[in-house]
N, C-alpha and C positions, 0 to 999 in steps of 0.2 A: 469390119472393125479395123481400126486404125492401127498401125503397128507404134508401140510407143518403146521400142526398144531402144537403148545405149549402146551404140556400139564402141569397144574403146579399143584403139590401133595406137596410141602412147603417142599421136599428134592433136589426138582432134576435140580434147575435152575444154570444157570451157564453161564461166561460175555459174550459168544457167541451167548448162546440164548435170552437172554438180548439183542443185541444188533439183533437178527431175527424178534424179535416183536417189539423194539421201533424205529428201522430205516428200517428195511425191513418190517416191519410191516404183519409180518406170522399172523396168528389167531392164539386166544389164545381160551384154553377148560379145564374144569373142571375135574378133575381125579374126578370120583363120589365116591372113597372110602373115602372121606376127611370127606362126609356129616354127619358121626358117630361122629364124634369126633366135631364136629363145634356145630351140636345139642346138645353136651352132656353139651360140656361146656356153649351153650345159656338156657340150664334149669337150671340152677346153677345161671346162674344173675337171672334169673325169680324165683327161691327159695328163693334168699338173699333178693331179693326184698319184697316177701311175708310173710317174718320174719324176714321184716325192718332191718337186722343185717345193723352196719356199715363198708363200704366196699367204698374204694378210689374212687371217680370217677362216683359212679353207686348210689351210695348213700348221696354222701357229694360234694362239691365244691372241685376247683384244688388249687394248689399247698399252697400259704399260707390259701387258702382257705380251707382246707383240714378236719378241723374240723369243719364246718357249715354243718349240716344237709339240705339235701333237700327234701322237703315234695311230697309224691307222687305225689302230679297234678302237681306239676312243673318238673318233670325229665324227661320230652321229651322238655320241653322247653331249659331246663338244658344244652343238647347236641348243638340244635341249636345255643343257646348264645356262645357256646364254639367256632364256629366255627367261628361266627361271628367276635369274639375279638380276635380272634388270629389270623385271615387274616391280621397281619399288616402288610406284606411284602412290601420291597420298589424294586426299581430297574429297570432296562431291564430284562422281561423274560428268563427263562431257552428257549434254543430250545428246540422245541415241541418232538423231541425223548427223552429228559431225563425227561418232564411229562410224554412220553408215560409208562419209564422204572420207573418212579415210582408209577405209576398206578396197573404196574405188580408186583412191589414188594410188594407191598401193601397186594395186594390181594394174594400172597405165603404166608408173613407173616400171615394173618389173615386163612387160609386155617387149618392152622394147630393143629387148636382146644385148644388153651390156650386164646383167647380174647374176648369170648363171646358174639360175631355177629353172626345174622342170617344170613343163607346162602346166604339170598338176595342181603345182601350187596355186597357178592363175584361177584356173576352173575351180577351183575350192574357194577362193577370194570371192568369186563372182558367183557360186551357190549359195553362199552367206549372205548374199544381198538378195538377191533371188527367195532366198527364202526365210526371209525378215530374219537372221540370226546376228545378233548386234552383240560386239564386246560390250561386257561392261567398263571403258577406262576412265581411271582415276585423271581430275582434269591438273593435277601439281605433281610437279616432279623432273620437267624437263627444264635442260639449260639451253637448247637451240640447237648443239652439237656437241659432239654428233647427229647430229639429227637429234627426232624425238625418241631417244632409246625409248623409255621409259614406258609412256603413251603408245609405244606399237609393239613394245613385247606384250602387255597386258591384249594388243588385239591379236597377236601372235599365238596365245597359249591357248587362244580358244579354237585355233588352227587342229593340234595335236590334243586336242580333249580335255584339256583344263582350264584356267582361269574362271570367271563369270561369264554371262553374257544374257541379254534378252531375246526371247522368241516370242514376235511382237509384242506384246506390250508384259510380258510373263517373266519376271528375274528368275534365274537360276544357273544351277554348275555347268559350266561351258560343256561337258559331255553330255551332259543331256540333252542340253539345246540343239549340238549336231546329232544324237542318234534320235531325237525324237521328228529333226526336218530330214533323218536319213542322209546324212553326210558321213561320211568315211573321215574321219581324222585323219592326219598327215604324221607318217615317220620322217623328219627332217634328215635331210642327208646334204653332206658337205655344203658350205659357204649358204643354204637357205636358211638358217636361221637371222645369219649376218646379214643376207639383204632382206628380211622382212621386218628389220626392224631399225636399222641404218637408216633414216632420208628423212624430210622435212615433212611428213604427213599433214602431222597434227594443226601445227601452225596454218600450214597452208589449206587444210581442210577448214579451219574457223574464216582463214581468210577469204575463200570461195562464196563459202555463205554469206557471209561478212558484206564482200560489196555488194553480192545480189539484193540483199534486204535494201541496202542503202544506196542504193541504186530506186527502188521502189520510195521511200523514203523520199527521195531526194526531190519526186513529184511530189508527193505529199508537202513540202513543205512549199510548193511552190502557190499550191491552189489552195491552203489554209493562208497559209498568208495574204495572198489576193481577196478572202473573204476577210478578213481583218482589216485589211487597208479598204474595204468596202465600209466596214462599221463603224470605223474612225473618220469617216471621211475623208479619205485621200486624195492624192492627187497624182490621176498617172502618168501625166508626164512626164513624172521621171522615168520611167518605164520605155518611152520611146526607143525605137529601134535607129534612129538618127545618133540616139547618145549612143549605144553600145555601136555602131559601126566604126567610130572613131576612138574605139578601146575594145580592139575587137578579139576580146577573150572567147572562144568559144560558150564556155560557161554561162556569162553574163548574157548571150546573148539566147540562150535558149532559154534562162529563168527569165529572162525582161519577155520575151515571147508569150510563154504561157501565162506572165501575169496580166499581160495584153492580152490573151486568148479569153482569159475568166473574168476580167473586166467589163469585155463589150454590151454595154448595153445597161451599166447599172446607173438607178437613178439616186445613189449615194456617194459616189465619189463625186471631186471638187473640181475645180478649173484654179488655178494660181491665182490668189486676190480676194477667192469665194468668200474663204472661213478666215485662210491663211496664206502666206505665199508660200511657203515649203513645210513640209516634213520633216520628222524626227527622221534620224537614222535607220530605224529599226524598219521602218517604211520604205523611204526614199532609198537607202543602200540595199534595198532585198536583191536587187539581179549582181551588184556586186558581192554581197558576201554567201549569196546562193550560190551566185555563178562560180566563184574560188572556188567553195566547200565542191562542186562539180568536176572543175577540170583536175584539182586534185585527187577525186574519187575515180576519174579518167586512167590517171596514172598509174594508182595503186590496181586498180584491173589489171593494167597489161602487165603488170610485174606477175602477179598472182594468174595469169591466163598464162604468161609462161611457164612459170614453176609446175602449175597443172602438170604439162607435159616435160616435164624433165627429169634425168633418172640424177637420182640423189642418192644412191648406197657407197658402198666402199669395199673392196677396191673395184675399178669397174673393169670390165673384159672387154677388149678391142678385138676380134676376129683377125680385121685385116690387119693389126701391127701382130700377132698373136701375143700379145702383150695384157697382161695384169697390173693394171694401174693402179697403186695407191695416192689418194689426192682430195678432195676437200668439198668435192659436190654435196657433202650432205649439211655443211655450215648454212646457218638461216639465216644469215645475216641479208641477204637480197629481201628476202619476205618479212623480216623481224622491222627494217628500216619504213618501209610500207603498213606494216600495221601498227608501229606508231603514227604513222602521217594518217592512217584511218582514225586514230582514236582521236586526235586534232582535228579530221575536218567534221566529224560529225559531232564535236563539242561544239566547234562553230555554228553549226545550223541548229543546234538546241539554245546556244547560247542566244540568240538572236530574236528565237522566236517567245524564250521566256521575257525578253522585253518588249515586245509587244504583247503577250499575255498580261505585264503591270501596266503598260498603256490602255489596256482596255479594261481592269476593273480601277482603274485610277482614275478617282470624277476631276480631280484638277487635269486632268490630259487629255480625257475620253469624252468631258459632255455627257455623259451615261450618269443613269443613277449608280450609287456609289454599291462596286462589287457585283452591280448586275442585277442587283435583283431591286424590286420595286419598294419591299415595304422593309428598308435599314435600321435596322437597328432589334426590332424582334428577330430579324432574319439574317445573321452573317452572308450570304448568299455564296458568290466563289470565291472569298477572299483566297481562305486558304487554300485554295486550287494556282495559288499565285506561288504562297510557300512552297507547296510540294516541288513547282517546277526550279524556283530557288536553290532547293536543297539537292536537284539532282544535276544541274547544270553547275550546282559547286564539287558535288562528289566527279562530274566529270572534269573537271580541271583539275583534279588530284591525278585523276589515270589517264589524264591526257600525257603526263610526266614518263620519257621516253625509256623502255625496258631495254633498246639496245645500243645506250652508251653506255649499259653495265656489265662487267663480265666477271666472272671469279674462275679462278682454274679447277679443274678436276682431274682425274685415272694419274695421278702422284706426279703434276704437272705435264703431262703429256698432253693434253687438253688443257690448252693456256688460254685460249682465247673463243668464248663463247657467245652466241647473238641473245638469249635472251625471249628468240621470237615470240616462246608458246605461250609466255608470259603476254607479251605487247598481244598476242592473239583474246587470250581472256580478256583482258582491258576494252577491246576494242568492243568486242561483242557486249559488254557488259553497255560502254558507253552506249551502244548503240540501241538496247534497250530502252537504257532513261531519254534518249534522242525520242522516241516513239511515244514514249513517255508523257511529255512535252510537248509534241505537236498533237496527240490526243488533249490534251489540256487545254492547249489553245483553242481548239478545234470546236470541245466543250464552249469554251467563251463566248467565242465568235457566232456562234448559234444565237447562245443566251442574249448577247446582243442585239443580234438579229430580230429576235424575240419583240425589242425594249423597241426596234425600230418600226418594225414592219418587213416581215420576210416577204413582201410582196414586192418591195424597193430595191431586192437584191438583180445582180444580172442574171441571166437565165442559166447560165453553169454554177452560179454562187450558189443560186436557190436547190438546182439538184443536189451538190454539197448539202447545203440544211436542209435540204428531207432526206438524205442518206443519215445524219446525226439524229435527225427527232423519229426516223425508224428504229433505234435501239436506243434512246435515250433522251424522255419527256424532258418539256421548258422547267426551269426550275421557279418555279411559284410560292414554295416557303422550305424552309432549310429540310436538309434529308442527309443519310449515309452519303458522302461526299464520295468517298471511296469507290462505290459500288459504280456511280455514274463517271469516274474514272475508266474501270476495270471494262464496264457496256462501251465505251468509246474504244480500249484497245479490242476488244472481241469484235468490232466492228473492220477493226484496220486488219484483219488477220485471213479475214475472209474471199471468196473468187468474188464476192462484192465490190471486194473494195477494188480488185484490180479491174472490175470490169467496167467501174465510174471511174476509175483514173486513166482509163483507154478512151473514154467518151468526152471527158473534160477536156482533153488536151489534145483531143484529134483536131487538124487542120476542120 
């Protein structure tokens, strides 16, 4: 049997493995070379302690609180209170995979020997995953920085036996969840409350999953769109790999590839002069405004591949300066920037592909019977399968609107200046839904079309495409729940299905 373990050493995580542990839910295990560096720097809070020096967090009160001393017998209390008052979170839950992923992040960041936990606390982060025990955290309430207090003291509390949390799929009081998977709660002891709840988790946990999905996505739109431009009768020369070498965006030139790859061989696309001499936009521009929406999803990776591994608490401990740093690693403004550019480019590949969803039940554009379906006018067919994606491609231009040009101060101005992230994080995901949305829509269509043509016409990866669609969702023949043959198209996209004909369509 195949070992599918995670191993995490605070260099090596990355948003695929990210997304093995908190939706496939791999086990996770400790790289045991971390335990040097994790000890070095927990003798260092235990020296500072022991020569009283003063030392942010370990020694004094947070943020305007900063200069209050706390007296020995109260800094285990210290930790507690912190966590207590900062579970303010309001909202509906994160789903339980982006607590799983910031569980793990957590414990990367903390692995890494600048934050002054006992190892204990790791191995308790990582029993929690292990053994399906999932905060429940509220998904409102953070301003980006410090970090996501908020969102990771609520997964904090379930550390030391309180807050909520699910035991697979079972809500209930965070003590329970640990003594029924047989976890020992945690008595916090000096500065670990302060780094398990200090850093950019949250953010950076939506944003992990965030590009993996859209990353997966990003073929998707590549090969619905190529059956699209099949049923409108295209023309793929625009597609040439001559054009993209002489605008040689990386992007453009792997969307112009694949729509080259699902083309070959169809007896419905055109030659220039056939029908028409060019293409609409929505056609002829797919490898450029696929390819953009790409290279920028490029970027936003490596920002978010980094953060992965970065330790973001406060203050951090340097062994070799023996030095306690107070300073700013835990501000999201690096991650908050990027998940607004995530909630832009995947409005753009939604945005795009709902115009060729109106080009296809549009008979002045399409040639098609009007909406798709044969017998008009008893039968609205997919009109409104047009609307829906209308209505979500306009709700994403609302939250396409950037969360971290805004800041407001907080702790009696001492936190002047915040990124906003966790905010541009929910946007993003949210857009990215209705993105999925949307190419299920069209996807729907472009079948239906198919249907009206002769799926026999299609090329031989299109036509795999439409028998992957008419496997969970018949031609539409006279009007029905619209909805429902929506919801069978994304249950389609959700599936090792779907990934395992998006392996086979776009292999050389």
């Amino acid at each position: 049997m195949t070992d599918r373990s995670i191993r995490i050493d605070g260099r090596s995580l990355t948003p695929e493995l990210v997304y093995q542990v908190a939706v496939r839910k791999h086990r996770v295990v400790l790289d045991p070379e971390v335990a040097t560096g994790m000890a070095a720097s927990r003798r260092m809070v235990e020296r500072y302690l022991s020569e009283e020096r003063v030392v942010y967090g370990v020694t004094t009160g947070f943020g305007r609180f900063s200069d209050v001393v706390i007296p020995e017998e109260s800094r285990q209390t210290l930790q507690l209170n912190l966590l207590r008052s900062h579970a303010a979170g309001v909202g509906v839950p994160f789903e339980p995979a982006i607590s799983r992923a910031m569980l793990l992040l957590r414990a990367n960041a903390l692995v890494q020997g600048h934050s002054g936990v006992r190892k204990v606390v790791v191995e308790t982060l990582i029993a929690m995953l292990n053994a399906d025990v999932t905060p429940v955290i509220p998904s409102q309430g953070s301003v980006g920085a410090s970090g996501d207090l908020a969102p990771l003291a609520h997964l904090a509390l379930v550390l030391v036996g309180e807050g909520e949390a699910w035991l697979g799929d079972r809500r209930m009081p965070g003590a329970k969840a640990m003594a029924e998977a047989r976890i020992p709660p945690l008595y916090l002891e000096a500065k670990e409350g302060l780094a398990l709840i200090n850093g950019t988790q949250a953010m950076t946990a939506m944003g992990a999953l965030g590009v993996y999905r859209a990353g997966f996505l990003a073929n998707w739109a590549d090969v619905v769109g190529a059956m699209t431009t099949e049923v409108l009768r295209g023309i793929p020369t625009a597609f040439s790999e001559a054009v993209a070498n002489v605008r040689p965006h990386p992007g453009h030139a792997q969307s112009a590839a694949n729509l080259r790859r699902m083309l070959e061989g169809s007896q419905l696309s055109t030659r220039p002069g056939e029908l028409r001499v060019q293409d609409a936009y929505s056609i002829r521009c797919m490898p450029q405004v696929h390819g953009a929406s790409r290279d920028g999803l490029t970027h936003i990776t490596s920002v978010i591949a980094r953060e992965l591994n970065s330790v973001t608490d406060n203050p951090l401990l340097f062994e070799s300066l023996d030095s306690a740093i107070s300073a700013g690693n835990f501000h999201g403004q690096p991650v908050a920037l990027v998940l607004d550019y995530l909630a832009i480019v995947l409005a753009e590949w939604a945005n795009i592909s709902e115009r060729r969803i109106e080009r296809m039940v549009n008979p002045a554009l399409s040639g098609l019977p009007a909406f798709l379906v044969a017998q008009g006018g008893l039968n609205s067919g997919l009109m409104i399968a047009q609307y829906t994606a209308a209505s979500l491609v306009s709700e994403n231009k609302v939250m396409a609107h950037p969360s971290s040009v805004d800041s407001i101060p907080t702790s009696a101005n001492q936190e002047d200046h915040v990124s906003m992230g966790t905010t541009a994080g929910r946007k993003a995901l949210q857009v990215l839904e209705n993105m999925r949305t949307v190419l299920a829509i069209e996807m729907l269509c472009a079948a239906q079309a198919a249907d009206l043509l002769g799926p026999t016409l299609l090329s031989p990866r299109s036509r795999q495409l439409y028998d992957f669609v008419r496997q969970g969702v018949p031609t539409w023949d006279q009007d029905r729940v619209l909805a429902h043959d929506i919801q069978g198209m994304l249950g389609r996209l959700e599936g090792d299905d779907a990934v395992a004909l998006i392996h086979t369509l776009l292999q050389a």
